[in-house]
C-alpha positions as CSV (number, residue, x, y, z in Angstrom):
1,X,-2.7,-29.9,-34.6
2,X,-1.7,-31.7,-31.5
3,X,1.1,-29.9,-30.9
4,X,-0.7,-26.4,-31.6
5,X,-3.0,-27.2,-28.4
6,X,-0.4,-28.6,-26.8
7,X,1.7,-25.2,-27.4
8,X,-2.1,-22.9,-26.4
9,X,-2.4,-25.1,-23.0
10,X,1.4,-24.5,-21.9
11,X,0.9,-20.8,-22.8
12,X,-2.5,-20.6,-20.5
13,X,-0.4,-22.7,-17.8
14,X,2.4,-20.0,-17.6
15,X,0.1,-16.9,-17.6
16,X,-2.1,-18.6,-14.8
17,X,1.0,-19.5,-12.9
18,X,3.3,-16.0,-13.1
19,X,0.0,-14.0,-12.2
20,X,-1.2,-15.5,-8.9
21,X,-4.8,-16.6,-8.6
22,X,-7.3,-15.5,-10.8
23,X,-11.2,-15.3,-10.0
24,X,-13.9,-14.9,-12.8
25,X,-13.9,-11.4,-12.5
26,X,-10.2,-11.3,-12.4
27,X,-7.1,-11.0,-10.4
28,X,-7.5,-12.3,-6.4
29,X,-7.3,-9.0,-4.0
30,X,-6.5,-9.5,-0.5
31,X,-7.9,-7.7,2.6
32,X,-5.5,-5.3,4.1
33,X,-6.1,-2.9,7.3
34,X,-4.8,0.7,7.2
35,X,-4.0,2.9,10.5
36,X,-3.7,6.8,10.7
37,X,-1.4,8.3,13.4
38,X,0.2,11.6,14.3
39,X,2.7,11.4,17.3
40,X,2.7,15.3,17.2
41,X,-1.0,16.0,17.8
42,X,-3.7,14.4,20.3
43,X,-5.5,13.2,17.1
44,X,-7.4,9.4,17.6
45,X,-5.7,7.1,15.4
46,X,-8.3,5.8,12.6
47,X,-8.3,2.6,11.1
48,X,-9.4,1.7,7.5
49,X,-9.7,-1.8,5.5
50,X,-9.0,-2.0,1.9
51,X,-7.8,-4.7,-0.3
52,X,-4.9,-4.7,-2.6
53,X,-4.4,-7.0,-6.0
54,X,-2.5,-10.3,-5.7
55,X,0.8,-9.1,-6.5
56,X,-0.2,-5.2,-6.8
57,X,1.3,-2.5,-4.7
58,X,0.5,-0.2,-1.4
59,X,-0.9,2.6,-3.8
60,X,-3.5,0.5,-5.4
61,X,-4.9,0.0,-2.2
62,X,-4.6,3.6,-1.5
63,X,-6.6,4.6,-4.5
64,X,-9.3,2.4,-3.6
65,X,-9.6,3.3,-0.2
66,X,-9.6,7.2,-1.3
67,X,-12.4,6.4,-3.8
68,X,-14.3,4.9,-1.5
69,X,-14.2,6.5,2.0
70,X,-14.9,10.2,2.0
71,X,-13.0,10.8,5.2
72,X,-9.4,9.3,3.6
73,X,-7.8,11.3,1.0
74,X,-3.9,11.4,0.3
75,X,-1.0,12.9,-1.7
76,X,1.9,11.5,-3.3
77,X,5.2,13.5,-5.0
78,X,7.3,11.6,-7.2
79,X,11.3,11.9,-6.3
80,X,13.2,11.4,-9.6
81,X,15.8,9.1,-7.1
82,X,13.3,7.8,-4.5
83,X,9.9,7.3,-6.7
84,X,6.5,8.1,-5.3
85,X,6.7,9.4,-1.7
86,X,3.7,9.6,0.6
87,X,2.9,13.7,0.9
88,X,-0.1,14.2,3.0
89,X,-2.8,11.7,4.9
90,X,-6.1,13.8,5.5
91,X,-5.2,16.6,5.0
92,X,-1.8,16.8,6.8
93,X,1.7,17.0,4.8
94,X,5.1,16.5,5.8
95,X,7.3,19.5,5.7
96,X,11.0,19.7,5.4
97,X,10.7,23.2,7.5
98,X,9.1,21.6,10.2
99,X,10.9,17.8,9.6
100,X,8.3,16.2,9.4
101,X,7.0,13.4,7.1
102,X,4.6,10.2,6.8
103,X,6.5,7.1,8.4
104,X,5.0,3.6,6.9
105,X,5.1,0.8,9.3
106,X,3.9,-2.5,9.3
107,X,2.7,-4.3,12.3
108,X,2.9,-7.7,13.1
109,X,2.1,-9.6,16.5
110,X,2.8,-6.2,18.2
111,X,5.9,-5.8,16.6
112,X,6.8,-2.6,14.1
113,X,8.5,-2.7,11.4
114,X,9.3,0.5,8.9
115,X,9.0,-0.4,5.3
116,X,11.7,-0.1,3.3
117,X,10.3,0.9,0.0
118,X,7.6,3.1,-0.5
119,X,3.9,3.3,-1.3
120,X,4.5,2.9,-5.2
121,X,7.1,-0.4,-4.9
122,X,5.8,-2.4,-1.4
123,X,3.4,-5.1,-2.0
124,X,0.7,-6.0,1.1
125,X,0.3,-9.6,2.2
126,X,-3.4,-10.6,3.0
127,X,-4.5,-9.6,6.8
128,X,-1.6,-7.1,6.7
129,X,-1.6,-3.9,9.0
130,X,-0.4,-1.1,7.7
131,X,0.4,1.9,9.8
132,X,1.0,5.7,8.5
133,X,2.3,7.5,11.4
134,X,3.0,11.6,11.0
135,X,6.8,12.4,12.8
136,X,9.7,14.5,13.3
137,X,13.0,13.2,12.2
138,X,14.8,16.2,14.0
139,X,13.6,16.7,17.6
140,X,13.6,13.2,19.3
């Protein structure tokens, strides 16, 4: 019998441990800001919060924010090679006509960094800022 609990409590141990932190109601989630840019219009960048899961990705966060601000909606198209690409921010979709597409950034101290992975794969750090900035890749 000993070794039965013993057995049950290194089970519990390992779940608690690969998972991250877990409240009562569940997984931790962690605070994340969000920017909207586009370098080709005169539009006022807005800024969003959301949270993301301990160990859950961009998209999550994405979702949320979309079911819960009326003013932030978003697309994604899955690339069979690439995965899920970010289509449109409010409204406004990339176009390979026109080259231009949603650049993800993350900003830190001032500094910008662009992701390297997309919305479906990259995984948010708490207090993160998150920039989605609409560009060109052909006229510089």
């Amino acid at each position: 019998m000993a070794l039965g609990t013993a057995a049950l409590l290194s089970v519990a141990f390992f779940l608690l441990s690969t998972q991250g932190a877990v409240t009562n109601t569940g997984p931790a989630t962690l605070p994340i800001r969000l920017s909207v840019e586009n370098d080709l219009s005169n539009m006022t960048p807005e800024s969003y919060s959301s949270t993301v899961v301990e160990g859950g990705v961009l998209l999550g966060a994405l979702r949320r924010l979309q079911e819960t601000q009326e003013d932030f909606k978003f697309t994604v198209k899955e690339d069979p090679d690439f995965g899920l690409l970010l289509e449109s921010v409010n409204g406004v979709a990339g176009s390979e006509r026109e080259q231009t597409y949603w650049e993800i950034l993350l900003e830190s101290s001032g500094e910008y960094s662009r992701l390297d992975v997309g919305v479906g794969c990259y995984k948010p750090k708490a207090g993160e800022h998150i920039i989605f900035r609409f560009s060109t890749w052909g006229q510089q």
